[in-house]
C-alpha beads as a LAMMPS data file, in Angstrom:
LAMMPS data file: protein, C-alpha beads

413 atoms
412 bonds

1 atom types
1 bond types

-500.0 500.0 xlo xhi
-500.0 500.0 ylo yhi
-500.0 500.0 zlo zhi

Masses

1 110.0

Atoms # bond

1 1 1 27.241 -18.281 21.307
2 1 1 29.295 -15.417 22.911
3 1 1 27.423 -11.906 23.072
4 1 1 30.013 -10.408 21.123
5 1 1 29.114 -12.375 18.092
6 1 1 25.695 -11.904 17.825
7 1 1 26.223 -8.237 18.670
8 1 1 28.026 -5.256 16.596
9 1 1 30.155 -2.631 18.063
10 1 1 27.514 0.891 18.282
11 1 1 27.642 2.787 15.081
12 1 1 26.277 5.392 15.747
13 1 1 24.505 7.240 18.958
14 1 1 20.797 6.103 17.962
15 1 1 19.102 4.941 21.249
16 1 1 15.889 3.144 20.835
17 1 1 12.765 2.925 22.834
18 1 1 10.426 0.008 22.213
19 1 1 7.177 0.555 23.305
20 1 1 5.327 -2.868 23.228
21 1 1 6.881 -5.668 24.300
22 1 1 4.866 -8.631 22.033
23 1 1 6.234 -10.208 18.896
24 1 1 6.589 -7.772 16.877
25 1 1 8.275 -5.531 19.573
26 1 1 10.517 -8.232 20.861
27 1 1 11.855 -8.799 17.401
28 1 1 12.630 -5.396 16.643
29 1 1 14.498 -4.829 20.003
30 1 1 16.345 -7.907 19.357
31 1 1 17.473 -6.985 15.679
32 1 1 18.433 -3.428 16.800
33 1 1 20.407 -4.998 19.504
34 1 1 22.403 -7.706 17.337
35 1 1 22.804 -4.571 15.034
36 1 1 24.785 -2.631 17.968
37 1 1 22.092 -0.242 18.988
38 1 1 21.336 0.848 22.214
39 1 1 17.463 -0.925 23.380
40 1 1 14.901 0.480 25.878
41 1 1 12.021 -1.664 26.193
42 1 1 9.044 -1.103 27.826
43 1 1 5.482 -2.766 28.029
44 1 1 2.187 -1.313 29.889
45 1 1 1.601 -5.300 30.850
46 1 1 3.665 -5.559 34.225
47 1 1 3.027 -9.332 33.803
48 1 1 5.008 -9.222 30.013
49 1 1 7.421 -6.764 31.132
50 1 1 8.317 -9.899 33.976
51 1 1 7.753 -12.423 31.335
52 1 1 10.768 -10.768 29.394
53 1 1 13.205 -10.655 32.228
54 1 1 12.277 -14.625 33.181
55 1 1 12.832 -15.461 29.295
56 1 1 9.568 -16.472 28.736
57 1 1 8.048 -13.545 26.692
58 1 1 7.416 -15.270 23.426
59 1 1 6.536 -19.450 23.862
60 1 1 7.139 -20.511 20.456
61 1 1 10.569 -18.592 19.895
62 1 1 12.272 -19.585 22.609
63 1 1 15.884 -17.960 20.794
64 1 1 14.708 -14.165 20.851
65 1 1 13.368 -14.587 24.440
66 1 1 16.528 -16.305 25.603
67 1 1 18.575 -13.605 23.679
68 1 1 16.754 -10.721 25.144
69 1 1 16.615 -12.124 28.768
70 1 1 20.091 -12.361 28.210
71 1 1 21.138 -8.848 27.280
72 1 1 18.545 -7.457 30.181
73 1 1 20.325 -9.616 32.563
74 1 1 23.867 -7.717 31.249
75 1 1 22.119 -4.627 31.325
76 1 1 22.355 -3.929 27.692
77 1 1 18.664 -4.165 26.999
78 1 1 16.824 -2.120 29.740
79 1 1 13.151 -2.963 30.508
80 1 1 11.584 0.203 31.811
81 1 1 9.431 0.438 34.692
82 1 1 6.933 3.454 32.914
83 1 1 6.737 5.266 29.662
84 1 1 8.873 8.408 30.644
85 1 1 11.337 6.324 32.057
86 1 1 11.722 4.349 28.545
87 1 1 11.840 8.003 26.672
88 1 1 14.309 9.656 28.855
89 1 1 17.264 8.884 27.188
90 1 1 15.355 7.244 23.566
91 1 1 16.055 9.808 20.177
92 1 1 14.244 7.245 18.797
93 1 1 10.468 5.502 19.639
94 1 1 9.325 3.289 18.318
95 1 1 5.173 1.688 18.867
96 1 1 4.987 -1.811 18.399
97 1 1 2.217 -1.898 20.704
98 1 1 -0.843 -3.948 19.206
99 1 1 -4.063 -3.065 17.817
100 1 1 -6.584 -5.539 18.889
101 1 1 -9.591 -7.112 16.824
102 1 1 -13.338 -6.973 18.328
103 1 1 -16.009 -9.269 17.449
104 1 1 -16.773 -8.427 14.300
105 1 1 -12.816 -8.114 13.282
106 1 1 -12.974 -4.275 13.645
107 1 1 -9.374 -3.215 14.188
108 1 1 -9.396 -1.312 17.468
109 1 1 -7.252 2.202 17.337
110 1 1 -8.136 3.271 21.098
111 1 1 -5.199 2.068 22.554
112 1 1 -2.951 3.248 19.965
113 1 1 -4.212 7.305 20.558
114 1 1 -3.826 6.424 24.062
115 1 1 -0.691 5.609 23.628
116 1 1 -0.011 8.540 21.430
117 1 1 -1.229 10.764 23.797
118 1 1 1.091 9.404 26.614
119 1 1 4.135 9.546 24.157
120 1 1 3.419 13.645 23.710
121 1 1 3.210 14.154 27.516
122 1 1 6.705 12.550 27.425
123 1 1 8.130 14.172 24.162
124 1 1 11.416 16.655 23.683
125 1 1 12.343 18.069 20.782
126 1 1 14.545 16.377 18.036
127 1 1 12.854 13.118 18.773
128 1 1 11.085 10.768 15.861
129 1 1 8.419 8.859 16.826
130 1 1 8.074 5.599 14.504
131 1 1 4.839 3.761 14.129
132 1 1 5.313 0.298 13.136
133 1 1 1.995 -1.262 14.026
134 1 1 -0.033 -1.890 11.162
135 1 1 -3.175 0.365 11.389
136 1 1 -5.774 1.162 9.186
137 1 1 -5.662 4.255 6.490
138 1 1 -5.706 7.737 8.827
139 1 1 -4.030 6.590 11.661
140 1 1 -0.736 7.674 11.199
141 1 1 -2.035 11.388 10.731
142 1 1 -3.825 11.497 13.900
143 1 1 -1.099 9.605 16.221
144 1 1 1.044 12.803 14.812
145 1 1 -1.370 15.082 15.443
146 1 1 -2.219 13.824 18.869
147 1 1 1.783 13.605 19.741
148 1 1 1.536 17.418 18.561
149 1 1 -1.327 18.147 20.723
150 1 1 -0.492 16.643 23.640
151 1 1 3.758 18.203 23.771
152 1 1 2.866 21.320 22.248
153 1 1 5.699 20.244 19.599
154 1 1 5.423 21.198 16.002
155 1 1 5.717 18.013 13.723
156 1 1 8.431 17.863 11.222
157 1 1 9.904 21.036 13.021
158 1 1 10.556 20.041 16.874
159 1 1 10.288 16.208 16.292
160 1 1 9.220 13.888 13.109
161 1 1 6.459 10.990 12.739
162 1 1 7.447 7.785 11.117
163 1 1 4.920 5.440 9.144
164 1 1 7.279 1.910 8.703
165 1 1 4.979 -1.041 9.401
166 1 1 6.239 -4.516 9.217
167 1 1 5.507 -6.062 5.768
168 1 1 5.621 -9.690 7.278
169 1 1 5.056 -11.245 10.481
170 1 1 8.196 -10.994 13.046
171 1 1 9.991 -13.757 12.671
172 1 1 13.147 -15.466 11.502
173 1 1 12.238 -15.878 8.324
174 1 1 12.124 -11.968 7.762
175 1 1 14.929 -11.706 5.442
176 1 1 17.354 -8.784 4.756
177 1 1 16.176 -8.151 1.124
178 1 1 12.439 -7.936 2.541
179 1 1 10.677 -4.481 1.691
180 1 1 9.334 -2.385 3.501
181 1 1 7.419 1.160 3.004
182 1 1 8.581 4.198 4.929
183 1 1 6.835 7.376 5.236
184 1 1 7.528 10.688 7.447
185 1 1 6.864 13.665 8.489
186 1 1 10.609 14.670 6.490
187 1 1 12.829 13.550 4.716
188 1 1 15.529 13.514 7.194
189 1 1 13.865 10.835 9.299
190 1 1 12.899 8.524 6.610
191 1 1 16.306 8.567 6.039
192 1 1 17.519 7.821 9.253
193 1 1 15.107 5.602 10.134
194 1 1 15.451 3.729 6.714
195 1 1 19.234 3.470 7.243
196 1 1 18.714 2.187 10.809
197 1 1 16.168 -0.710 9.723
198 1 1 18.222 -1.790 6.791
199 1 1 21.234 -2.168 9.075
200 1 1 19.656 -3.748 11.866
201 1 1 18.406 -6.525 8.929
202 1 1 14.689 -5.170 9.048
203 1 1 14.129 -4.838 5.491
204 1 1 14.902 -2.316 2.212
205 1 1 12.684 0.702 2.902
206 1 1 11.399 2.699 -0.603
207 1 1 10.098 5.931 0.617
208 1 1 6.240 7.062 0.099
209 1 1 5.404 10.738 -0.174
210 1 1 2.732 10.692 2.531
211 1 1 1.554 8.396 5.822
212 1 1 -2.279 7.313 3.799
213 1 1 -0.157 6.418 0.512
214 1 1 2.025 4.352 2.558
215 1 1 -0.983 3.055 4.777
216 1 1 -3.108 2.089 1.366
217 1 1 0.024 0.849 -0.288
218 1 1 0.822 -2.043 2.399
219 1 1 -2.698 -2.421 2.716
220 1 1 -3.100 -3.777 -1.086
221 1 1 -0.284 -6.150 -0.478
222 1 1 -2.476 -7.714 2.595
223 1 1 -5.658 -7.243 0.299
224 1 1 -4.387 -8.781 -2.660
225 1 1 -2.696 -11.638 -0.365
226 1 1 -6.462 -12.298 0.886
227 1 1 -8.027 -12.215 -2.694
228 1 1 -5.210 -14.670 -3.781
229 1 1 -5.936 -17.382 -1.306
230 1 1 -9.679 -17.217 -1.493
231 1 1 -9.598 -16.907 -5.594
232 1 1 -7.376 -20.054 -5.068
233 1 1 -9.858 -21.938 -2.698
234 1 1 -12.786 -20.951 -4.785
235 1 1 -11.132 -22.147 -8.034
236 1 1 -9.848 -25.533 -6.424
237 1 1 -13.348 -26.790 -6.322
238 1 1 -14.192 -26.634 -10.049
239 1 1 -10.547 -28.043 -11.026
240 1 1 -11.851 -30.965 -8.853
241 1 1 -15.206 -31.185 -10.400
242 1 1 -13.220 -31.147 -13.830
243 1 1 -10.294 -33.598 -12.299
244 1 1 -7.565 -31.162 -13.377
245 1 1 -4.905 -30.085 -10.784
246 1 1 -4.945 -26.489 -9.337
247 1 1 -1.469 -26.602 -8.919
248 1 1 -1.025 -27.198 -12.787
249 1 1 -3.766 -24.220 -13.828
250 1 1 -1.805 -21.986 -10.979
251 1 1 1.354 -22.370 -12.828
252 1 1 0.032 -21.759 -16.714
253 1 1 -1.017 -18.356 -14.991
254 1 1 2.062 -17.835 -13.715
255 1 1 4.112 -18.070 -17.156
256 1 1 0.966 -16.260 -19.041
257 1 1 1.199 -13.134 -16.142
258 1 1 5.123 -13.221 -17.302
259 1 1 4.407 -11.957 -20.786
260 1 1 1.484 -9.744 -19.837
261 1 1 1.647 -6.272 -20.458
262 1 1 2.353 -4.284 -17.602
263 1 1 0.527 -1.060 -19.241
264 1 1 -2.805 -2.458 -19.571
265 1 1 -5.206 0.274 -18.279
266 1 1 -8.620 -0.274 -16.377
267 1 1 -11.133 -0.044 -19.802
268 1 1 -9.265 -3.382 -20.622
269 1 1 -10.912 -5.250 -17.364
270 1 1 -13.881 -5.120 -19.471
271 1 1 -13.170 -7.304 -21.887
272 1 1 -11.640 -9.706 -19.366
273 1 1 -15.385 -9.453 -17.494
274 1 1 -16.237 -11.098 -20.772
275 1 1 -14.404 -13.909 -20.647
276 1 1 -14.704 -14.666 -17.182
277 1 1 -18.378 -14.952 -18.184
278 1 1 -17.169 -18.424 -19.569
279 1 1 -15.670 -19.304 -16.779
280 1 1 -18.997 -19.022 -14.584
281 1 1 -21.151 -20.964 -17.558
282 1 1 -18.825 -23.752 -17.079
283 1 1 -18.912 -23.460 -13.624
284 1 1 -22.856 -23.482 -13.137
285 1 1 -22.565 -26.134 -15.266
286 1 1 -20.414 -28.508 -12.824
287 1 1 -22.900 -27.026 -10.334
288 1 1 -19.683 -24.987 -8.631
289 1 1 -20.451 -21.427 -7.210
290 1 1 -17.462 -19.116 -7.838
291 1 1 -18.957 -16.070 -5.977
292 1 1 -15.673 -14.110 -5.975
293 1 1 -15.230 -14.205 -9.857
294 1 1 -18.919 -13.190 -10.243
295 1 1 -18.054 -10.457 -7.737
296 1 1 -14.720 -9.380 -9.994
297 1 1 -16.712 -9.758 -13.211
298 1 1 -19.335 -7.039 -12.266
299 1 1 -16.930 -4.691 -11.186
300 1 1 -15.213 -4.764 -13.536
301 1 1 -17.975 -4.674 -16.624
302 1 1 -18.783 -0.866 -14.661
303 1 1 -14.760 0.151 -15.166
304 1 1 -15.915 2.741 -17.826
305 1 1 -18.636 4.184 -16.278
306 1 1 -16.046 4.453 -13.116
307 1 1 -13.479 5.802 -15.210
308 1 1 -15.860 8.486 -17.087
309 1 1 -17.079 9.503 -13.273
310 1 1 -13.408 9.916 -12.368
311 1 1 -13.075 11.930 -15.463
312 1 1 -16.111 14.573 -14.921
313 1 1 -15.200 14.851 -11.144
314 1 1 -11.641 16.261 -12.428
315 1 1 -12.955 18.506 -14.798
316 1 1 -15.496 19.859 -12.750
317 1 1 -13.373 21.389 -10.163
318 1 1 -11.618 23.484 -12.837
319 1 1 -13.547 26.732 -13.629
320 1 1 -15.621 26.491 -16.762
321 1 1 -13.140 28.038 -18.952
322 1 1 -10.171 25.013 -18.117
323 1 1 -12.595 21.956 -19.035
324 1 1 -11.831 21.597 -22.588
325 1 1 -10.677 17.747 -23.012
326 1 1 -9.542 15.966 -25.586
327 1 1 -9.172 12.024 -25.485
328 1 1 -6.870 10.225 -27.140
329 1 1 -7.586 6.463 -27.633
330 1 1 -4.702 3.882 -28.606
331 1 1 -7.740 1.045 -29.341
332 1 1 -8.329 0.470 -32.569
333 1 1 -11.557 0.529 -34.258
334 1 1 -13.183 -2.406 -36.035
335 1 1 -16.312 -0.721 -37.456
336 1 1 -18.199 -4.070 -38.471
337 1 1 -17.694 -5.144 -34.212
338 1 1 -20.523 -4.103 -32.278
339 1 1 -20.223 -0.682 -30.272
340 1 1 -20.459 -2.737 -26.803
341 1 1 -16.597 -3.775 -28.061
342 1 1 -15.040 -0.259 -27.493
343 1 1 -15.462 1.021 -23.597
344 1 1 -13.767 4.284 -24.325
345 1 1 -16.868 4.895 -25.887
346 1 1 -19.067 4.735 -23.287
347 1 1 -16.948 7.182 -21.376
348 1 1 -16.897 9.668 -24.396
349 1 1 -20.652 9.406 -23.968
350 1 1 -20.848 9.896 -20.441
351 1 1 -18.968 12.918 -20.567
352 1 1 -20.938 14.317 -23.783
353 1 1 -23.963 13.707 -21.402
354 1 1 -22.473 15.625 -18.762
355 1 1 -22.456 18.753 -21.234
356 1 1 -18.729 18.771 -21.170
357 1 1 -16.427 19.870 -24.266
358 1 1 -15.130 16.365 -25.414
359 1 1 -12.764 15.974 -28.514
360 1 1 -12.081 12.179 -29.634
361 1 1 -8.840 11.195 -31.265
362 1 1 -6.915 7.780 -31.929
363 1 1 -3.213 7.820 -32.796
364 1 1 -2.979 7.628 -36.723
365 1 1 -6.314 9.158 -37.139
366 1 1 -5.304 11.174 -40.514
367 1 1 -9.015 12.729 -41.050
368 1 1 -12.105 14.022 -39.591
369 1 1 -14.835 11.232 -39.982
370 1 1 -17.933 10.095 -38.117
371 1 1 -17.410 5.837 -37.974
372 1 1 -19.681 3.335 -38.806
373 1 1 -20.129 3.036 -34.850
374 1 1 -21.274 6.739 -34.796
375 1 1 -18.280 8.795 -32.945
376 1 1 -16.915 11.814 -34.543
377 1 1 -12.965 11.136 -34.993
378 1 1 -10.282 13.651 -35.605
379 1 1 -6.563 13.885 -36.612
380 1 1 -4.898 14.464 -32.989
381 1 1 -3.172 18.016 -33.522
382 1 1 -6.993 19.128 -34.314
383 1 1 -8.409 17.639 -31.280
384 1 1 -6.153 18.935 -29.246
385 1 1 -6.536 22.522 -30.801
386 1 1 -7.880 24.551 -27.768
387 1 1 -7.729 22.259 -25.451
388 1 1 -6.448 22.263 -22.303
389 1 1 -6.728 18.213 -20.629
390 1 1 -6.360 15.499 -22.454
391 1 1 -7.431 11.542 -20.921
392 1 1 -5.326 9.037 -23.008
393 1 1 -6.936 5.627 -22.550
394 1 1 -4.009 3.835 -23.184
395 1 1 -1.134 2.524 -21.167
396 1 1 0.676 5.260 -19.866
397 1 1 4.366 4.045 -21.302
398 1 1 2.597 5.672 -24.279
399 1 1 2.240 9.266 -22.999
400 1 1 5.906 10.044 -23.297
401 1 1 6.164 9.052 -27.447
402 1 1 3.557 11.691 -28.222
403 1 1 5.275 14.938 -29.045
404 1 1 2.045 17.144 -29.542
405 1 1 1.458 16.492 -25.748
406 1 1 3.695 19.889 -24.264
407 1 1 2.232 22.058 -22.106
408 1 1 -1.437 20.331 -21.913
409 1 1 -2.217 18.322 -18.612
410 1 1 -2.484 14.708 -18.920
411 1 1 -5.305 13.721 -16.265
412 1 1 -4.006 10.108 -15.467
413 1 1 -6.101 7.333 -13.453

Bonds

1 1 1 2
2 1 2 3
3 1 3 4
4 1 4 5
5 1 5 6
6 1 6 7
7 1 7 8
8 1 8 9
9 1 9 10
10 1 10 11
11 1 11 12
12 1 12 13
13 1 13 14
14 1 14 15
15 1 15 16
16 1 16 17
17 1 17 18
18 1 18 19
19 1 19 20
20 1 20 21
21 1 21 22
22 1 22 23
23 1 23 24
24 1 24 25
25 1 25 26
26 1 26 27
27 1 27 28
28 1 28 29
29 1 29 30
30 1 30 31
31 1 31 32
32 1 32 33
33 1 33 34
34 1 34 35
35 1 35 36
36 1 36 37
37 1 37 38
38 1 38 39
39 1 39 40
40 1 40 41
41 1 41 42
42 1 42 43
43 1 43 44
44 1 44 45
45 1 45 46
46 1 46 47
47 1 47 48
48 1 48 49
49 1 49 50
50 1 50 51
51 1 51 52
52 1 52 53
53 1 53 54
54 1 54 55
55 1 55 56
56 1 56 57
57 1 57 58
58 1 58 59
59 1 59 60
60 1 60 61
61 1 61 62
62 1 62 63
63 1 63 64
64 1 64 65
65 1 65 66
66 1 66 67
67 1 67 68
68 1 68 69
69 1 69 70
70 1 70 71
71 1 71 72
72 1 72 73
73 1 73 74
74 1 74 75
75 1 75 76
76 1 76 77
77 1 77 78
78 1 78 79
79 1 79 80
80 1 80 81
81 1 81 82
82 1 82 83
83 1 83 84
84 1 84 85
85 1 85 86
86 1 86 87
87 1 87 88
88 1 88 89
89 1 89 90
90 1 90 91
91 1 91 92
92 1 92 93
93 1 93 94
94 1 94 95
95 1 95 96
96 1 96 97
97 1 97 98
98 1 98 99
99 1 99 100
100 1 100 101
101 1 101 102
102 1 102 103
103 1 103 104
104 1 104 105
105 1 105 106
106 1 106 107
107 1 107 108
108 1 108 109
109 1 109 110
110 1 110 111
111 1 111 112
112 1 112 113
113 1 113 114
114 1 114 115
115 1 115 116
116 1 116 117
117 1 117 118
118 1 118 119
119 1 119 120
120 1 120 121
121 1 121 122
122 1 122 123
123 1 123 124
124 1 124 125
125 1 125 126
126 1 126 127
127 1 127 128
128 1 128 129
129 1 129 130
130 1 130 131
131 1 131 132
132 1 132 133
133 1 133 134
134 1 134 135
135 1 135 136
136 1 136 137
137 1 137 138
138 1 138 139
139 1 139 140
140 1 140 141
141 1 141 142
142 1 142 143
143 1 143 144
144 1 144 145
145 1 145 146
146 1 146 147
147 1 147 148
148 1 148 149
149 1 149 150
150 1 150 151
151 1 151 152
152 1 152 153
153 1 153 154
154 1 154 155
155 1 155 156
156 1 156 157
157 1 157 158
158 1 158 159
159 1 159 160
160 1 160 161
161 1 161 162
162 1 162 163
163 1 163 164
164 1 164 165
165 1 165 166
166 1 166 167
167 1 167 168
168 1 168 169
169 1 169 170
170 1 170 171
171 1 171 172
172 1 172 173
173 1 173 174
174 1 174 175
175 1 175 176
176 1 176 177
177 1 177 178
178 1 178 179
179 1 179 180
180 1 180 181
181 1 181 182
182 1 182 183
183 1 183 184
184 1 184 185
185 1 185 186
186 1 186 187
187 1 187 188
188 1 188 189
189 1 189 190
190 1 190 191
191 1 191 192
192 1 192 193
193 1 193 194
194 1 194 195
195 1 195 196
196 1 196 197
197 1 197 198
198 1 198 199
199 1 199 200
200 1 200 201
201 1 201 202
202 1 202 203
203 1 203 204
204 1 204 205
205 1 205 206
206 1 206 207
207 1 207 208
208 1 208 209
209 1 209 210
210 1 210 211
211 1 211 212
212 1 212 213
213 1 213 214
214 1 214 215
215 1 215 216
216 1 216 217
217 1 217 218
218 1 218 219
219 1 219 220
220 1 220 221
221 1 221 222
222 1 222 223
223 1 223 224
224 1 224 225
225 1 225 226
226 1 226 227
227 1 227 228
228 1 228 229
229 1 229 230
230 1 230 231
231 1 231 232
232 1 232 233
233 1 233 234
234 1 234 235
235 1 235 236
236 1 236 237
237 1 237 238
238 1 238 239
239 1 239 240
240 1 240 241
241 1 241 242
242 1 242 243
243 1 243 244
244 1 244 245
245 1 245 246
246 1 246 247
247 1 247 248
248 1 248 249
249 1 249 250
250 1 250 251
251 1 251 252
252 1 252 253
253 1 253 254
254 1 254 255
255 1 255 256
256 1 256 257
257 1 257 258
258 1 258 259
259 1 259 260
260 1 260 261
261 1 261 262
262 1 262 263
263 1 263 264
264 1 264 265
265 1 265 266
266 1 266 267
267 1 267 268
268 1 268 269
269 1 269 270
270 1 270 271
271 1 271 272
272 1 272 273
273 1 273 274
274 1 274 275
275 1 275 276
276 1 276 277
277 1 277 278
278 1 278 279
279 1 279 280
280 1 280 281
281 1 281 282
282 1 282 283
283 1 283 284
284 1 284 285
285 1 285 286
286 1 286 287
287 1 287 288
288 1 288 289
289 1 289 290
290 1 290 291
291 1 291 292
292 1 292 293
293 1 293 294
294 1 294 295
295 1 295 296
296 1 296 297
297 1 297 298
298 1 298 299
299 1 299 300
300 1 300 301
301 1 301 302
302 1 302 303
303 1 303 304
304 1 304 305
305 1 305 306
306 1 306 307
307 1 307 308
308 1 308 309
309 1 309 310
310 1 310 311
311 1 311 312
312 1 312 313
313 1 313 314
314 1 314 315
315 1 315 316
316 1 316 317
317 1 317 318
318 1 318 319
319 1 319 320
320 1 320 321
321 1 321 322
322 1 322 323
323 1 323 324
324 1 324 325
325 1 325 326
326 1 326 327
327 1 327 328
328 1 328 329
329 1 329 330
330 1 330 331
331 1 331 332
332 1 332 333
333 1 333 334
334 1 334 335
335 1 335 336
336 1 336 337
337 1 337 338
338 1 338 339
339 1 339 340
340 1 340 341
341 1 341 342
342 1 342 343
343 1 343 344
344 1 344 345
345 1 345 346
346 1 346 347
347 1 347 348
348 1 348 349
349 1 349 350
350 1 350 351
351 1 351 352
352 1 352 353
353 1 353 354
354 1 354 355
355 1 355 356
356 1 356 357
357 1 357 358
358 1 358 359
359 1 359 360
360 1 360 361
361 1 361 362
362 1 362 363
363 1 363 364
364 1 364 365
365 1 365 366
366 1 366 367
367 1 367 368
368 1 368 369
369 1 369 370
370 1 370 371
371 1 371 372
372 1 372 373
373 1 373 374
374 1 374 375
375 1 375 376
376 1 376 377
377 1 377 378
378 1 378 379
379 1 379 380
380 1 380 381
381 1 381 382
382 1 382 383
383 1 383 384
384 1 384 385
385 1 385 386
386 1 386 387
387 1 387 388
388 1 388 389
389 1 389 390
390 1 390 391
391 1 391 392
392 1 392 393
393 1 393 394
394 1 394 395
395 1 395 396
396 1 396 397
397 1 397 398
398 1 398 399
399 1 399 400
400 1 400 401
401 1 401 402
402 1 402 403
403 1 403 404
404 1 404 405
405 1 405 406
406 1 406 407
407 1 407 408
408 1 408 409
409 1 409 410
410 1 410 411
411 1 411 412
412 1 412 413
């Protein structure tokens, strides 16, 4: 295939410096280049740097390293020799460079505020610095601060700091309509930098308001991919204990998640601890440990006295005179059901036990009462008479419908 089909004619004047020449760095250069940007790439590894040039740099993607040898044999994609040599000319840099994993699969961020701290030596102003490496929570902050530090630059002033880690590993597969989260140090740069990823095919960006919402946000994907697999392992050995196929069970919860409420709030989990209860009984009973769902069941039996914690903690750093709160509960009281059925309970008591001014209401409440189950229930517009916070343990869709809610702040979890 001829050059000038696999690469666009230069939109723009966006000149890119890739700092890390390993898979993920290869494959950025190598979409930025089909995508008519101008590449410099450089690695710390003299041996990779080589490996690049000879077409050898990745062994089991033999089509980006012939591609890239290419275009550095043409001169379009320029390997650099040092780090200043790669920012000289780059408005644009971008670290691909990898965080390694010790012994006990501790991410290691050393080299990554080394490399930071070679990047300020080297920066100008008007420059954005893009960290695509994933990295754990924090890092993103301090790379920025160090690239500060170390230029005597102001961020978001005299250069901006990118958070856009790769969802997915660097491959073919990653598709255009893949997502990715961006996050900077303004608004200007996520933009550009958005614009530049989305046209080079490098995925959709949606925009995060700061680098640790981004960093938590991507790492929940990876967390929840991790829970997924294991939950799936763990499971597979009772549906063979019980001769049923996982793959079956896997797709009933698939159509059930479909029609699942999306507004179900945390005190719900509760009830769900109950049931999974069941699930261990007939586990133990097959002799099958399931030490994940025990794990998930606990947790999630505590989610009111979490939620009431979260609750006092927020009311406690407003002065005395601001910690009036009024609940509003959307569950519905069955007074002949035991009291252990109703977890906004327990937080009303936790917070009466933290001596803190607590006002109970349920939508449709039309009088003051005490209930069979012993809580003292009022008509919302006199619960929320003189009252400054209100908690609605309810889904939050919910919030909006409630007219009486203007001017009082909704504390939300």
């Amino acid at each position: 295939m001829d050059r000038s089909e696999l690469v666009q004619e230069p939109k723009d004047t966006h000149n890119f410096a890739i700092i890390g020449l390993s898979r993920l760095g290869l494959f950025t250069a190598s979409r930025l280049l089909q995508a008519g940007f101008k590449v410099t790439g450089y690695d710390r590894s003299g041996f990779q740097r080589s490996r690049v040039l000879q077409g050898y740099a990745l062994e089991d993607d033999r089509k980006i390293s012939a591609f890239v040898k290419r275009l550095a044999k043409e001169g379009a994609f320029v390997i650099a020799e040092s780090l200043g040599k790669a920012l000289e000319v780059a408005d644009v840099v971008v670290i691909c460079e990898r965080a390694p994993v010790n012994s006990r699969k501790m991410v290691q961020t050393r080299m990554l505020y080394e490399l930071a701290d070679s990047i300020g030596k080297n920066l100008r102003k008007g420059r954005i610095v893009v960290l695509q490496t994933l990295a754990p929570p924090g890092t993103a902050r301090t790379l920025a601060r160090r690239c500060e530090e170390l230029s005597g630059l102001a961020c978001s002033k005299d250069f901006d700091f990118v958070y856009a880690p790769s969802p997915l590993v660097a491959s073919e597969d990653f598709g255009h309509d893949i997502v990715r989260v961006v996050a900077g140090s303004s608004t200007r740069a996520v933009s550009a930098i958005s614009e530049a990823f989305e046209r080079a095919g490098l995925g959709k960006s949606i925009p995060a308001s700061s680098f640790e919402a981004a960093e938590i946000g991507v790492m929940l994907l990876h967390v929840d991919s991790c829970i997924k697999q294991a939950l799936r392992a763990e499971l597979s050995l009772l549906c063979a204990k019980m001769g049923v196929s996982i793959d079956e069970a896997e797709e009933l919860f698939t159509n059930l998640q479909k029609s699942e409420s999306k507004g179900v709030i945390g005190l719900f989990a509760r009830n769900s601890a109950a049931v999974v209860t069941n699930l261990l009984e007939a586990a133990r009973v097959k002799g099958v440990s399931l030490p994940m769902c025990k794990r998930a069941r606990d947790i999630c039996r505590l989610m009111p006295q979490s939620m009431a914690k979260a609750m006092i903690r927020n009311l406690k750093n407003r002065g005395p005179k601001y910690r009036s709160l009024t609940i509003l509960s959307l569950f519905r009281e069955y007074d002949s059901v035991d009291r252990s059925s109703h977890p906004e309970l327990e937080v009303v008591a936790a917070l009466n036990r933290a001596k803190l001014q607590v006002k109970f209401s349920r939508c449709g409440e039309m009088e003051s009462r005490r209930s069979e189950l012993g809580v003292h229930l009022q008509p919302l517009e006199k619960a929320l008479k003189n009252s400054l916070n209100i908690a609605i343990l309810s889904p939050k869709i919910e919030a909006g419908k409630i007219g009486e809610l203007k001017g009082i702040n909704i504390i939300e979890f």
